[in-house]
C-alpha positions in Angstrom: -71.2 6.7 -53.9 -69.2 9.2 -51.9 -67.4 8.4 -49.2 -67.4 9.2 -45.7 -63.5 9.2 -44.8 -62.8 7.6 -41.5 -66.4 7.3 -41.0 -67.5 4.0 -38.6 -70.9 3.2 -40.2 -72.5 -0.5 -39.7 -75.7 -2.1 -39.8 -76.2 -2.9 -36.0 -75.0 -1.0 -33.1 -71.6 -1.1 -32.1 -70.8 -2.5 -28.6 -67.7 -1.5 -27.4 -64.9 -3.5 -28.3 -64.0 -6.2 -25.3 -60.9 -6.8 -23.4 -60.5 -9.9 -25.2 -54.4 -10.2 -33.0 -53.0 -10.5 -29.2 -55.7 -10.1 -26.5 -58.2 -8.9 -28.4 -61.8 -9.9 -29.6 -64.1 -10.3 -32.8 -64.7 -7.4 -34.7 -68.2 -6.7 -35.5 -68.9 -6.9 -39.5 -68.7 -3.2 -41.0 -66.5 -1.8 -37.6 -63.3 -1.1 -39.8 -64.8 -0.3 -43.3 -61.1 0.3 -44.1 -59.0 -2.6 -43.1 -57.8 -4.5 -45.9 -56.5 -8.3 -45.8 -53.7 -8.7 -48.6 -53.5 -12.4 -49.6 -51.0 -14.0 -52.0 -51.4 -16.7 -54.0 -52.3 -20.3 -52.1 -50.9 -19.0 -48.7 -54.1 -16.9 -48.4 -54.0 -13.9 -45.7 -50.4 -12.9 -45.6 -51.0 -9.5 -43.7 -53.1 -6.3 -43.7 -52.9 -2.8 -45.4 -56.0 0.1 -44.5 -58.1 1.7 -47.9 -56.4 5.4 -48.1 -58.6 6.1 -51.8 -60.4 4.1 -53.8 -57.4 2.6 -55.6 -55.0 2.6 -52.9 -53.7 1.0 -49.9 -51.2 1.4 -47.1 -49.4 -1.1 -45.7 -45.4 -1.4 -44.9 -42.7 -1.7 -47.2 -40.9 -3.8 -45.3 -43.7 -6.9 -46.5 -42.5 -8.9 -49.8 -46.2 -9.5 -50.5 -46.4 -5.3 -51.1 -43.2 -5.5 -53.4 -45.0 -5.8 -56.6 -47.1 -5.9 -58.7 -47.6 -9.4 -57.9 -50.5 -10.8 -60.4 -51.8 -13.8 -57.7 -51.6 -10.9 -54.7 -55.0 -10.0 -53.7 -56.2 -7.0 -51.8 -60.0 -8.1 -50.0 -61.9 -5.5 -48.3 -63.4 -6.9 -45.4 -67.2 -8.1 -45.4 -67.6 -11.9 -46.4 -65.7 -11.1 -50.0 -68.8 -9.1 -50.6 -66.7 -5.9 -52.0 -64.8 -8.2 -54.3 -60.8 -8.7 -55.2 -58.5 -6.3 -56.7 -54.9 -6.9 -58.0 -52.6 -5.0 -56.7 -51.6 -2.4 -60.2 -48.4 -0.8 -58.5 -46.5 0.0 -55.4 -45.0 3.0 -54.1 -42.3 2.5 -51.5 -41.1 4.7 -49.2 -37.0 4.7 -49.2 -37.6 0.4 -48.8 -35.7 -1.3 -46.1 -34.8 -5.0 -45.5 -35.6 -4.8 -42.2 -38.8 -2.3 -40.3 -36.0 -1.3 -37.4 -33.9 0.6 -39.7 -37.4 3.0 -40.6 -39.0 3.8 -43.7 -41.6 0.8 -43.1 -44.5 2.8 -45.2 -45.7 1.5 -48.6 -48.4 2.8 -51.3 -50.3 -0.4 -53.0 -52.1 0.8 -56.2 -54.9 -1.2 -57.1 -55.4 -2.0 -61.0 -59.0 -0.8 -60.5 -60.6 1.0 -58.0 -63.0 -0.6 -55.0 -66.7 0.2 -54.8 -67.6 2.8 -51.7 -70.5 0.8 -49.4 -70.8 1.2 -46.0 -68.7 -1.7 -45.2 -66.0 -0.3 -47.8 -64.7 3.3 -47.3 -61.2 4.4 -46.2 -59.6 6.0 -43.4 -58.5 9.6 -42.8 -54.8 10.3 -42.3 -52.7 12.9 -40.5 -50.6 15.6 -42.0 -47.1 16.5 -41.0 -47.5 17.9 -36.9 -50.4 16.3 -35.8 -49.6 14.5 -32.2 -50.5 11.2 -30.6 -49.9 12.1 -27.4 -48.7 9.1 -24.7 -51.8 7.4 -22.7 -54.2 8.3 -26.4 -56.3 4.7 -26.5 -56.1 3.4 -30.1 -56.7 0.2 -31.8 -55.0 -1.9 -33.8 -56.7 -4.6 -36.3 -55.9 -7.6 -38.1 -55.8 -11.2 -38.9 -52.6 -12.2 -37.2 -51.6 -14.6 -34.4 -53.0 -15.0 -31.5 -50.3 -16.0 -30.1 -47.0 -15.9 -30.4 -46.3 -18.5 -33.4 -50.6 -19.6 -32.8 -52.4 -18.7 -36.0 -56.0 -17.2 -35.8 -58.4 -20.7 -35.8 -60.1 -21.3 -38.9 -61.9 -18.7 -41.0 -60.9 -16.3 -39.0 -62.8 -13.1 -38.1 -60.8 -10.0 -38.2 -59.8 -9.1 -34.6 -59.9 -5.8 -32.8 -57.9 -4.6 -29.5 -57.5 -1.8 -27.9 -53.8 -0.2 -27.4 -52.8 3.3 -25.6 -49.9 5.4 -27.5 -46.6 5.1 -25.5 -44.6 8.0 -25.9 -41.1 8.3 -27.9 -38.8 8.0 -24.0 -41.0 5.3 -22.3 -40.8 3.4 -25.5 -36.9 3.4 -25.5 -37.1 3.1 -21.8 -39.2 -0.2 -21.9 -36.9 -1.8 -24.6 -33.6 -1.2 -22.8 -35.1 -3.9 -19.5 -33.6 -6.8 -19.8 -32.2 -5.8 -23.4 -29.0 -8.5 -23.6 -27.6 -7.3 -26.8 -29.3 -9.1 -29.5 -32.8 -7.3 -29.1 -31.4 -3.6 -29.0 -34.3 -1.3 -30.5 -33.8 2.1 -31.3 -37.2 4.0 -31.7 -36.6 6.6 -34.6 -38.6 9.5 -35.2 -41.0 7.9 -37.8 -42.1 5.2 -35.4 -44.4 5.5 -33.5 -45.3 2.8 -30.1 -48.7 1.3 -28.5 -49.4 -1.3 -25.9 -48.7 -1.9 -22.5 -45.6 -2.3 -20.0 -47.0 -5.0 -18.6 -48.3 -6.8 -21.7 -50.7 -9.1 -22.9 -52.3 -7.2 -25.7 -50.6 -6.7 -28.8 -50.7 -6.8 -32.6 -48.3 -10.0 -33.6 -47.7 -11.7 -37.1 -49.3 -11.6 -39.5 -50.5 -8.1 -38.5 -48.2 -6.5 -40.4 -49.0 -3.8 -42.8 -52.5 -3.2 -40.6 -53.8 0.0 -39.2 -53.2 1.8 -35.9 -56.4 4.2 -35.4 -57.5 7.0 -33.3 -60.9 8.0 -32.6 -61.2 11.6 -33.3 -65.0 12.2 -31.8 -68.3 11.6 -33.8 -67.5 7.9 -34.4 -64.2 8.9 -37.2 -60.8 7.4 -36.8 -57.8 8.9 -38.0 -54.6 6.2 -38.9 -51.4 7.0 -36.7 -49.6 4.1 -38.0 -49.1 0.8 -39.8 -48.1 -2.2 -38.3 -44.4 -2.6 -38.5 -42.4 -4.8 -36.1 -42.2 -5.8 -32.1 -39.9 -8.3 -29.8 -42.4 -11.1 -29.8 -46.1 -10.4 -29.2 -47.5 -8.7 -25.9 -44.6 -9.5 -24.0 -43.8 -7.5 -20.8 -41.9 -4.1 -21.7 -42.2 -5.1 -25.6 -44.5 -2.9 -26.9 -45.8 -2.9 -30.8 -44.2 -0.4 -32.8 -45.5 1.1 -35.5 -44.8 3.2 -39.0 -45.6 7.2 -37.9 -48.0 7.8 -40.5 -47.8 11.4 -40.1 -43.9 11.5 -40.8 -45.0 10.3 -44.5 -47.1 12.7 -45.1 -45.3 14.4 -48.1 -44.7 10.9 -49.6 -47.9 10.4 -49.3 -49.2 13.6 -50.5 -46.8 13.7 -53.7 -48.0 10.0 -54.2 -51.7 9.9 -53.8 -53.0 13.8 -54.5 -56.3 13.3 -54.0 -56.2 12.2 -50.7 -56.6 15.2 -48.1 -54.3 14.9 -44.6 -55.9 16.3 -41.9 -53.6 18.7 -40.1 -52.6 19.5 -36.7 -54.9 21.9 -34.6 -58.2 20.4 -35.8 -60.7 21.6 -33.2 -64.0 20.1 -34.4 -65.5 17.8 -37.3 -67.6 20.9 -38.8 -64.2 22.9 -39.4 -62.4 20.1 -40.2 -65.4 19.3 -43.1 -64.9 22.9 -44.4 -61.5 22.2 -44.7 -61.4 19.0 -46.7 -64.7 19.8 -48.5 -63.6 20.0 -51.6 -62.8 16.8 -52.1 -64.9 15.2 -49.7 -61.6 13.2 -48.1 -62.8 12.5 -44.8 -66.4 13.5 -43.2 -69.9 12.7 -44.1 -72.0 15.1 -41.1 -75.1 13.4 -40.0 
C-alpha cells in the first residue's frame, strides 16, 4: 500500500482537538498515523519519534534510548500494537550532543525492517531548507509524556494531543531572559525552533521527547516543524517548549534518507505540491 504522506485519515470523524502531554486531551485513534512511541526494554514508553519512511524514524539525538542499535528498544506505531514492533536496525545522529541546549538535537532511527502502510500507519511530510513557521502558526505537539511536571500519564495511557502556536526566534529569547537568575540561561540557536504560550499551561514535558511538532498545511496534511527537544519545566509562565528546527536538517536528512521528498518553501497548493513530489509519492494522496 502506498502512502499518503502527512495525510490525517481515521475511521470516525475527527472532532477538533480540546483545550484540555501538558494541557492537552485524548487523541482520537488513527489522528497521528505517524507518531511513534519508542520503548526500551522493561521501562516501556521512554519517549516518541514521528514515521519519516517506512524504515525510518525521527526523534532527537540527545535521547540514550535512540543511541543504538539497542536489541530490547522497540519502535510501536500507534493503534493498540495493531501495526506490530520493529527493532531499531541503526541510527543516524546528527553532530550528537550531551545536552539538547547546545543544538544538533535531530536523530535518524533505522528500523531492521520496514512497517506496513494502513491508515493508522503512514508518515509525516517534512520541510526542506527555507520553508517558515511564522510566529502565532497554531501547531500541535503529541506524545506520551507527563502530565505534569514529574506526574506520569495514568495507566495505559492514550497518546495525548495539544495545541501550541509557534513563537518566534526574539520573543523566545525574550521570554527566557524573565526572571532568568543565572542557572536557567537559554540561548535559542538557529536550529531550534519554539511553541507554547507566555502565559503557560500547555506544554509538551518528559517523556515527550523525540515527538513531533506539526503544522497543518490545508486539506487535513501536516508537515513536522520540529522534534521535541528540551524546556525549563513544563508549561511554566515565560518557559516555552523548544524544539529541533526540522527544516535546518534538511540536508542531513536528505543525504541520509534519499527517498524521502522535503517539501520546499513557496508551496502554494496541495495539487502543485503533488506534481512536485509525484514521483515518489512522498507526501499527498488527492481525494
Amino acid at each position: 500500500m502506498v502512502p499518503a504522506v502527512g495525510k490525517v485519515i481515521v475511521a470516525q470523524d475527527r472532532t477538533p482537538p480540546e483545550n484540555r502531554i501538558v494541557g492537552g486531551s485524548d487523541a482520537v485513534e488513527g489522528a497521528w498515523p505517524w507518531q511513534v512511541d519508542i520503548q526500551q526494554g522493561a521501562n516501556g514508553h521512554v519517549c516518541g519519534g514521528s514515521l519519516i519512511a517506512a524504515d525510518w524514524v525521527l526523534s532527537a539525538a540527545h535521547l540514550p534510548a535512540v543511541r543504538g542499535p539497542v536489541p530490547a528498544q522497540r519502535l510501536q506505531p500507534v493503534r493498540d500494537g495493531a501495526a506490530g514492533v520493529a527493532r531499531a536496525g541503526g541510527v543516524g545522529l546528527r553532530e550528537p550532543r550531551e545536552s539538547p541546549e547546545r543544538g544538533s538535537d535531530l536523530a535518524l532511527v533505522q528500523l531492521d525492517g520496514p512497517v506496513e502502510w494502513s491508515e493508522y500507519v503512514r508518515p509525516v511530510c517534512l520541510p526542506d531548507t527555507g520553508v517558515r513557521f511564522p510566529g502565532g502558526r497554531p501547531c500541535y505537539v503529541t506524545g506520551w509524556g507527563h502530565i505534569r511536571q514529574g506526574v506520569s500519564l495514568p495507566g495505559v495511557g492514550t497518546l495525548q494531543e495539544v495545541m501550541v502556536p509557534i513563537i518566534d526566534q526574539t520573543s523566545c529569547r525574550t521570554m527566557f531572559s524573565v526572571d532568568a537568575d543565572g542557572t536557567d540561561v537559554v540561548d535559542i540557536l538557529s536550529d531550534m525552533i519554539c511553541a507554547g504560550y507566555q502565559e503557560g499551561g500547555k506544554d509538551s514535558c518528559q517523556g515527550d521527547s523525540g515527538g513531533p511538532l506539526v503544522c497543518p498545511m490545508g486539506n487535513d496534511t501536516w508537515i513536522q516543524a520540529g522534534v521535541v527537544s528540551f524546556g525549563l519545566g513544563c508549561a511554566e509562565p515565560n518557559r516555552p517548549g523548544v524544539y529541533a528546527k526540522v527544516s535546518a536538517f534538511a540536508d542531513f536528512i536528505r543525504a541520509t534518507v534519499p527517498e524521502v521528498q522535503l517539501i520546499a518553501a513557496g508551496w502554494r497548493s496541495t495539487a502543485a505540491l503533488a506534481l512536485v513530489l509525484a514521483p515518489s509519492l512522498a507526501c499527498l494522496l488527492l481525494s
